[in-house]
Every structure is written in structure tokens, then in C-alpha cells.
C-alpha positions as CSV (number, residue, x, y, z in Angstrom):
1,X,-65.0,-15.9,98.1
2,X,-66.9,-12.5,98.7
3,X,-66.5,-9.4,97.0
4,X,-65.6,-5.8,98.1
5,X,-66.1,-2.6,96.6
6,X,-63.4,0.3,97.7
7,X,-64.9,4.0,97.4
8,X,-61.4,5.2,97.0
9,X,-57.9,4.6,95.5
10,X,-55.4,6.7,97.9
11,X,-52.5,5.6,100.4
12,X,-55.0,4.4,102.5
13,X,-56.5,2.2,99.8
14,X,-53.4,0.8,98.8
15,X,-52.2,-0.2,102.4
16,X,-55.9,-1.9,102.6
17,X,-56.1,-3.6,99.4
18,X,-52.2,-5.1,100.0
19,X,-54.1,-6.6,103.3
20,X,-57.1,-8.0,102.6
21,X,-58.4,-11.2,104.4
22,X,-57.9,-14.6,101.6
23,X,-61.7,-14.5,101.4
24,X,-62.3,-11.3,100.7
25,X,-61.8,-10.4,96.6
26,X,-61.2,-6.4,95.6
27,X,-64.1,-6.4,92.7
28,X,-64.8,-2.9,92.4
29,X,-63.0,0.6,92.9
30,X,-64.8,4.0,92.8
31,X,-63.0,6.8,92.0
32,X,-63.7,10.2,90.2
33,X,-64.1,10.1,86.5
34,X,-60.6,11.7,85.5
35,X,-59.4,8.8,87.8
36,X,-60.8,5.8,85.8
37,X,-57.5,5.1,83.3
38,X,-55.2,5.7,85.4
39,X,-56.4,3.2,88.2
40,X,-57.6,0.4,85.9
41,X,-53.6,0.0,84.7
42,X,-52.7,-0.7,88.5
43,X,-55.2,-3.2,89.5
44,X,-56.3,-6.5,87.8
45,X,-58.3,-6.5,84.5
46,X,-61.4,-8.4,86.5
47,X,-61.3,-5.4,88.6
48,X,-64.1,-3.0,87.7
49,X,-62.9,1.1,88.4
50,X,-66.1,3.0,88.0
51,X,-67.1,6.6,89.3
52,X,-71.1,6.1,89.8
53,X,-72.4,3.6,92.2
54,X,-75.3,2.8,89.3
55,X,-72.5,1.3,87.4
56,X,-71.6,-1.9,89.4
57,X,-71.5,-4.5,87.4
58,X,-72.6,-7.1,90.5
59,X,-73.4,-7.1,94.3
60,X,-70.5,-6.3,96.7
61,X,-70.7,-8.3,99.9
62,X,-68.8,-5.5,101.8
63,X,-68.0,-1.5,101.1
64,X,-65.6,0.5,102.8
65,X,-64.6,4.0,102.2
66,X,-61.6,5.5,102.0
67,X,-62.2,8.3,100.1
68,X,-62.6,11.6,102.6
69,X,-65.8,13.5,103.4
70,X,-66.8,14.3,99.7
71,X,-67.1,10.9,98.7
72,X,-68.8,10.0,101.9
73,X,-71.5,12.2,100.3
74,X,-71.6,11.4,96.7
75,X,-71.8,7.6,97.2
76,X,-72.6,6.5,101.1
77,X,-76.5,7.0,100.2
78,X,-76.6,4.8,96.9
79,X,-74.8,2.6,98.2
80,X,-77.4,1.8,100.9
81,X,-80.4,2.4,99.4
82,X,-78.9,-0.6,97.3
83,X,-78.8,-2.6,100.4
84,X,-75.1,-3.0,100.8
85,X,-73.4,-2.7,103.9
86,X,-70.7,0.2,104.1
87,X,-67.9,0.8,106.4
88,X,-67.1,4.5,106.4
89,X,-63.8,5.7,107.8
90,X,-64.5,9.7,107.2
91,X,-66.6,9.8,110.4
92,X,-66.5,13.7,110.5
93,X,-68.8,13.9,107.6
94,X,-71.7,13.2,110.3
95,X,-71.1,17.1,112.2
96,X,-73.3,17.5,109.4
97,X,-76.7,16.2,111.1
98,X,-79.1,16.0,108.5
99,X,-76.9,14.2,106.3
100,X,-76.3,11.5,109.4
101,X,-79.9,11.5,109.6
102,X,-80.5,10.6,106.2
103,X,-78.5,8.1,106.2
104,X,-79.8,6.1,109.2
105,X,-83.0,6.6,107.7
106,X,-81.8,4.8,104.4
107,X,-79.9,2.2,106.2
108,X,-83.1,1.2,108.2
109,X,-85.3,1.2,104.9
110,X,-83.2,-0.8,103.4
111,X,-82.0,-3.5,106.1
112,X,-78.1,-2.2,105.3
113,X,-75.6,-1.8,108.3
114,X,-73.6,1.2,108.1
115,X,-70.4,0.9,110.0
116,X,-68.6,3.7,111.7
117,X,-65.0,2.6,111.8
118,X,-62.6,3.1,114.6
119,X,-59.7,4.8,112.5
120,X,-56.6,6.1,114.3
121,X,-57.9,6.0,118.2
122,X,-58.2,3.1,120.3
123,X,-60.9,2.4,123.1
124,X,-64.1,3.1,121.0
125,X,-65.4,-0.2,122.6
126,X,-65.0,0.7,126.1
127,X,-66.6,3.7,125.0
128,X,-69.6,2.6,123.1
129,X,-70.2,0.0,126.1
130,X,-70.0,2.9,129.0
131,X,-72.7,4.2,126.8
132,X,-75.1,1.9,127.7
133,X,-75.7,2.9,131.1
134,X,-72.7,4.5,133.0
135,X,-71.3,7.2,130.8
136,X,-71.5,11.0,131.6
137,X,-68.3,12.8,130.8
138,X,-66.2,12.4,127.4
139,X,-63.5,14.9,126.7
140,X,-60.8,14.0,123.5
141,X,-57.2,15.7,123.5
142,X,-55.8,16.0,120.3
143,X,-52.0,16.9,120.2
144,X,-50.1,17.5,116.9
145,X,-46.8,19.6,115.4
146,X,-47.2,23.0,114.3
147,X,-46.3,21.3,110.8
148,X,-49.4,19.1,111.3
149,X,-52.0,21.9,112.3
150,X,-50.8,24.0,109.1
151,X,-53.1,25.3,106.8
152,X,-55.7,24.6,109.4
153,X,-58.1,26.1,111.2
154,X,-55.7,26.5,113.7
155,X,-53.7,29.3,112.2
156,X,-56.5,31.5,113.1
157,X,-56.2,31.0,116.6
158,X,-52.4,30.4,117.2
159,X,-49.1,32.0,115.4
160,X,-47.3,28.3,115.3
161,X,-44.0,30.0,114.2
162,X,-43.9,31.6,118.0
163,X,-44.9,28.8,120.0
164,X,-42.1,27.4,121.8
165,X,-44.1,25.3,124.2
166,X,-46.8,23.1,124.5
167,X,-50.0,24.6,124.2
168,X,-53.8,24.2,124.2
169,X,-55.2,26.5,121.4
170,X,-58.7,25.6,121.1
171,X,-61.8,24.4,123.7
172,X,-65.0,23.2,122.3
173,X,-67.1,20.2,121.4
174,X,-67.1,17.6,119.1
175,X,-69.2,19.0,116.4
176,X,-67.3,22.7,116.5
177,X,-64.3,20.6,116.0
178,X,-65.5,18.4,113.6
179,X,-66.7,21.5,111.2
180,X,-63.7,24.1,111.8
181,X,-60.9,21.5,111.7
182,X,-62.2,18.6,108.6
183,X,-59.0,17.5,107.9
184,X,-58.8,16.3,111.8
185,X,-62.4,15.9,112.3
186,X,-62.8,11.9,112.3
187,X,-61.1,11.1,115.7
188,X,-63.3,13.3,117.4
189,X,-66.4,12.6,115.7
190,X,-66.3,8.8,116.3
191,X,-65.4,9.3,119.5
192,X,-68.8,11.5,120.0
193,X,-70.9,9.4,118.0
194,X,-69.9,6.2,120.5
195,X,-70.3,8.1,123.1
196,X,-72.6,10.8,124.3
197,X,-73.5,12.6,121.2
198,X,-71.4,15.2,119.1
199,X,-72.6,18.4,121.3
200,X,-72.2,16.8,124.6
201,X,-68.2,15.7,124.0
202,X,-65.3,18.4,124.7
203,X,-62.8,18.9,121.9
204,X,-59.3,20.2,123.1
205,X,-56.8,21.0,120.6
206,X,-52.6,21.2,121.3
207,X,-49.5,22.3,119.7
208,X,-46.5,21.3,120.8
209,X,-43.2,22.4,119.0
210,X,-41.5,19.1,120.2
211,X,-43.6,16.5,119.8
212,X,-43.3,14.6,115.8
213,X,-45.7,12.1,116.5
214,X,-49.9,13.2,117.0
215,X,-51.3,12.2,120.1
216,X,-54.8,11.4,120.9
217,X,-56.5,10.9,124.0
218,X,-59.7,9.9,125.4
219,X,-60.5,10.7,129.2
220,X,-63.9,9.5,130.3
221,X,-66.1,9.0,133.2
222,X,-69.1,8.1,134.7
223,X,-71.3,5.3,136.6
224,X,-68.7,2.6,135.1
225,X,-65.9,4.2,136.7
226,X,-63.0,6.7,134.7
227,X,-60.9,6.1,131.4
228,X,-58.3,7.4,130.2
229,X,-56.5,5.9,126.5
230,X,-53.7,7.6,125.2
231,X,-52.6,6.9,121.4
232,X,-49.8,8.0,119.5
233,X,-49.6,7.2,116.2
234,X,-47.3,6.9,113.3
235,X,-48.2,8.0,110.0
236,X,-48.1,5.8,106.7
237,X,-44.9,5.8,105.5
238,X,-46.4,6.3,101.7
239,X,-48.5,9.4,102.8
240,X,-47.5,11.1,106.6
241,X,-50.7,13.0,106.5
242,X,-52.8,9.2,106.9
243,X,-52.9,7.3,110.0
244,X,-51.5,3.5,109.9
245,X,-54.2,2.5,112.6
246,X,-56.8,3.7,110.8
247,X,-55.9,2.3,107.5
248,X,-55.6,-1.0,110.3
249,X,-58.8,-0.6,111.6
250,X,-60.4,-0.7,108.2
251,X,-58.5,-4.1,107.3
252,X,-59.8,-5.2,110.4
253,X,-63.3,-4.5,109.5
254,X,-63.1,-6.0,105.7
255,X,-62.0,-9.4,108.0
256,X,-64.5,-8.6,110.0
257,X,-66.8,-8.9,106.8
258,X,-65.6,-12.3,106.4
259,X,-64.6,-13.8,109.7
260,X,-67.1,-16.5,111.7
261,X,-65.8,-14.9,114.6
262,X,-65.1,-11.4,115.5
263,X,-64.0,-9.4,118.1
């Protein structure tokens, strides 16, 4: 049986540790301080709910995160400098280069694997393999609700109480996006960092007063030929601000963790 450690204990966690693969064991939650007491009453006693990376009790065989970008930077770095690999599921943290940087470095000193999740967009593997040698044009269409984009960047660029149609409110690329809208930041940084970097992707940005559902899409091109993947996805029932494929695509990788065969 392995053991995984969750940096985390939201919606996301929750619909994760409800998931996991039979092989894989929850052994270890990380959470802030104030958060100790009142996660230890809902999981198992032989679960260990700690708020410092130093204070694991044994060797996880697999990490995710599920946490958001400040957790991303208070534990991805311990974490493998200890040697363990990570999954992280807050992409957008890496807009911030130096930090990415630092973090490859440590992965590479230390022989860990740091995994860049998929989380709620599809086609990250045609992606990736365009990369290779036949991609030269990425651009990712994010669609939302004026509900969704509240409290947002986005309110600085659009009245969403007028806007009666669909409508594109912001052009830039990846990185921009990534820094002015954090909240939405992860789709479009994952796409980038598959692709062809985070200041080579374009970033376009919609409001549409009658769509309920957020809808992303990739259009590609280049010596492979043209793509074009459309998701729309449906929020957790237990938090609408969270993705279901992306709390998906983290189960996915904690099988991945444990699976002889993967895909």
C-alpha cells in the first residue's frame, strides 16, 4: 500500500480523498496551523494533519496539492528538496518565473518529479506532443458569467451589470493573465507551460450574460496541423467556484501514482 500526503483540506480535497485508488493510503494532510483540530476530527486517527512539511512523521510515496497558489509557495520547495514527487494543481503560481525556476532547480537536485496537473481543460497531451516539433500558435478562450468574473480583475475593464451580450473584455498572454486574473490563472498557465511558453500564448477573456456554465478553449496550430478543444465544465456541487475535472484530473494522477500502466 503507498502513502499520500494532501497539501490541502478543501472541496477539492474532499472529492479527491473520497476517490482514491485501493492502493493509494491518505497518511498525511497539510493545512494551516488554526486548521489542525478541526481537520484531525474528520479524518482517521492514523491520519497525521500537520502545517510544516519538517513535521512528517514518514515518507509519502506521492504529494498532490490542492491548496491554491500560497500553499504552492510555502510547501512545493520542502517538499522536493525532500525528494518526494508533487503533483501541483495551482499551475498559475509559475507566472511567477523565478519561483518556477527554483523549483526545477530543486527538483533536478534532488531526483524528484514535479507534476503539472491538467485541472479543468482537456487536450494538454496533444498539446505537450505538438510541442515537440510542430507547434507555433496557441491561443486559450476563457468564457464565464458575469457572476463568475466578479470581484475580478475584470471589473476594471468591463461594467458586467451592462453587458447584455457576449463579449471579449481582455487580450493578452498567458502570463498577463495568469498575474491580473489568479483566481482563473491555472487553465491558462498549463496550457502555456505545455505549450510554447507563458509569453508566447494569447489569453482571451469573455463574458457572456447567458452562458451558466465556463467555457474553455484551446485553438492551436502549426507543423502538426490545427486544434481546436472546447470544454465546458460543471462546477463541484459542494463548492461552484472549483472545477470537477480538475479535482478529476488530480484523482487521475494519485492512480497514476500507483497504476503499472498509465495513460
Amino acid at each position: 500500500m503507498k502513502q499520500l500526503m494532501m497539501i490541502g483540506f478543501g472541496a477539492m480535497a474532499n472529492e479527491v480523498r473520497v476517490h482514491l485508488p485501493k492502493d493509494l493510503e491518505l497518511k498525511w494532510v497539510v493545512v494551516p496551523e488554526r486548521s489542525i483540530a478541526s481537520v484531525q476530527k474528520i479524518v482517521s486517527a492514523d491520519v497525521q494533519v500537520i502545517s510544516n512539511i519538517e513535521d512528517c512523521n514518514g515518507t509519502p510515496d506521492y504529494v498532490i496539492e490542492v491548496a491554491g497558489q500560497a500553499a504552492v509557495k510555502e510547501h512545493a520547495e520542502k517538499v522536493l528538496a525532500n525528494g518526494w514527487n508533487i503533483g501541483l494543481i495551482s499551475v498559475g503560481t509559475f507566472a511567477d518565473t523565478e519561483f518556477f525556476e527554483r523549483l526545477q532547480k530543486t527538483a533536478e537536485q534532488s531526483g524528484a518529479h514535479l507534476h503539472l496537473l491538467a485541472g479543468a481543460i482537456a487536450g494538454i497531451d496533444g498539446i505537450a506532443a505538438a510541442k515537440e516539433g510542430g507547434l507555433e500558435k496557441v491561443t486559450y478562450k476563457g468564457c464565464k458569467s458575469p457572476n463568475s468574473w466578479r470581484g475580478s480583475y475584470a471589473e476594471k475593464l468591463i461594467d458586467l451589470d451592462k453587458v447584455t451580450e457576449s463579449t471579449v473584455f481582455y487580450k493578452g498572454t498567458a502570463r498577463e493573465a495568469a498575474l491580473n486574473f489568479p483566481a482563473n490563472a491555472n487553465v491558462a498557465a498549463t496550457i502555456a507551460l505545455a505549450g510554447i511558453g507563458m509569453d508566447e500564448t494569447q489569453v482571451e477573456l469573455t463574458v457572456d450574460p447567458h452562458s451558466r456554465q465556463n467555457k474553455h478553449t484551446i485553438v492551436a496550430s502549426g507543423r502538426f496541423g490545427q486544434m481546436s478543444i472546447e470544454m465546458i465544465g460543471v462546477p463541484l456541487e459542494s463548492n461552484p467556484k472549483t472545477s470537477t475535472l480538475a479535482a478529476l484530473s488530480v484523482i487521475r494522477a494519485c492512480r497514476n501514482s500507483v497504476d503499472a500502466i498509465q495513460i
